[in-house]
N, C-alpha and C positions, 0 to 999 in steps of 0.2 A: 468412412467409418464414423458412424454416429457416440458423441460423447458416452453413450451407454456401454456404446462396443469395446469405446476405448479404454471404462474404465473395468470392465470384466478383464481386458489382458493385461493390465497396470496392477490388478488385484493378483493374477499369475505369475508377475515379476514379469512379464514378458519386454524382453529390450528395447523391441523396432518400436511397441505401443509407447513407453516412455519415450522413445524420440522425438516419436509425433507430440505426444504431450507438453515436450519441451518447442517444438517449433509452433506452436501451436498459441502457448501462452507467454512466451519467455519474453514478447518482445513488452508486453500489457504490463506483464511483473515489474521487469528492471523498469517502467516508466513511474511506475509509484515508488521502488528502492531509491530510483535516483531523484526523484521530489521531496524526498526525506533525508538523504546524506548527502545530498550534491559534490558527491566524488563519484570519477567513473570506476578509479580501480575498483573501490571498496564498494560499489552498487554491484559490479562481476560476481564478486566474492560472494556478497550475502545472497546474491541473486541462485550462485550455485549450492549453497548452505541452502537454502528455500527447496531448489531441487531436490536435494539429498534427502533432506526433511519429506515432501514429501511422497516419495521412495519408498524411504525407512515406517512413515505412518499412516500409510495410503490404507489401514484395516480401520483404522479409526475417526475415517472421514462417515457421513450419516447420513445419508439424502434426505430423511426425515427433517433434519434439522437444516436444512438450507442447502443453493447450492455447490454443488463443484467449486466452481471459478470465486466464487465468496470464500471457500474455506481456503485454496491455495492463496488467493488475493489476502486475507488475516494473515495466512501464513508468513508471506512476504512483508506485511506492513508492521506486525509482531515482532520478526527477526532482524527489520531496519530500526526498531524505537529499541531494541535493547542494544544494537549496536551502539545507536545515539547516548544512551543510557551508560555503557560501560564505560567501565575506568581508561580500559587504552587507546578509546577513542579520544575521550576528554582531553587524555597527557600528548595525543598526537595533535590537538589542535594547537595547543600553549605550544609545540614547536616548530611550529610552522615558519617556511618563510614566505617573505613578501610575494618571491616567484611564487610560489603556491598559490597565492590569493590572487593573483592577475589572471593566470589561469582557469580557476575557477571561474573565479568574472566572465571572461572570456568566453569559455565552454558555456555556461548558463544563456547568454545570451545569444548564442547559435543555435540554442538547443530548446530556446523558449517554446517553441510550435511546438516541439515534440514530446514536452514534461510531461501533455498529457495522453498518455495515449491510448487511454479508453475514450477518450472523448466526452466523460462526465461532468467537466466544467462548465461546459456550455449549458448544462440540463441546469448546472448549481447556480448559473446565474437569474434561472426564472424564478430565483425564489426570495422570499423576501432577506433586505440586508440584515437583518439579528441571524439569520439559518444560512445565510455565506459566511459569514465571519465565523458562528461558531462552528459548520464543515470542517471548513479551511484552519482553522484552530485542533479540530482534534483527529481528522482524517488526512489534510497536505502536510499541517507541521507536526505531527504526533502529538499535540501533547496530552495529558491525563485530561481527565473529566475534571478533577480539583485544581488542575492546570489552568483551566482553560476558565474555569469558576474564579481564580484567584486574578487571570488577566483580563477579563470582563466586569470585573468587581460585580457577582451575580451571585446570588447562595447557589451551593453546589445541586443540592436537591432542582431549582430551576433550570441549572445548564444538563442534566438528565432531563427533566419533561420536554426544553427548545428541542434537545438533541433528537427525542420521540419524535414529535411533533415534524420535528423538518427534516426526516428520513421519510416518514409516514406521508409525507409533501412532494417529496423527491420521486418517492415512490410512485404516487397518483401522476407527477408529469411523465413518469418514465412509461406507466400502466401497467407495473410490474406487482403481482401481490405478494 
């Protein structure tokens, strides 16, 4: 079934098509949820929230405007930074314990090879080091544009044109237009 086909019966509600959909992208997804909140529960969670998501919004995707696997890929990356962003994630980190934290450790570094699992790192290392660090600043660790402005000590208006500039780069290695 070609991505067209699949999303003509995704647009029908149809359920076997969303299977495939799920088996299809789910494992790409949780490899960026869980690069962003480095929990496995709560990468499950939002990974299935992401699903739902989009299920629920699957009229309002655009091929015009870019595609498929880009818009669930936001979707995913969107519903991991507001996770990071919300209150009861915050108030679950302050009560963490130690165990917690070993654990994680632990799991990260089993799981290093497989953080990424589109395999887009390797492309982001051909580029030059100002367009890895700010990637990796606003696309591995979430953070805002003013974020990433305010940890670079850069006017914001500059970390928008690098940002251009070294997608527009990424692009040209990938030969993707």
């Amino acid at each position: 079934m070609t991505q067209e086909e699949l999303l003509q019966q995704i647009y029908k509600k149809d359920g076997k098509a969303f299977t495939t959909l799920y088996d299809m992208y789910s494992k790409s997804l949780y490899g960026v949820i869980f690069t962003l909140l480095k929990d496995k529960e709560e990468s499950e969670d939002i990974l299935q929230e992401v699903f739902v998501k989009i299920w629920k919004n699957i009229d309002s995707y655009n091929e015009s405007k870019g595609r498929f696997y880009t818009w669930i890929l936001n979707i995913a990356r969107n519903s991991s930074i507001d996770r990071l962003r919300s209150k009861g994630h915050n108030n679950s980190l302050k009560n963490l314990s130690s165990d917690n934290f070993v654990h994680i450790l632990d799991y990260n570094t089993s799981a290093t090879n497989k953080i990424d699992a589109i395999g887009i790192k390797e492309f982001i290392k051909k580029l030059k080091p100002k367009c890895i660090r700010l990637i990796d600043l606003l696309f591995f660790k979430g953070y805002t544009q003013q974020e990433a402005s305010d940890e670079l000590e850069i006017p914001l208006g500059t970390v928008k044109t690098q940002n251009r500039n070294c997608i527009s780069e990424l692009r040209t290695i990938l030969q993707v237009q």
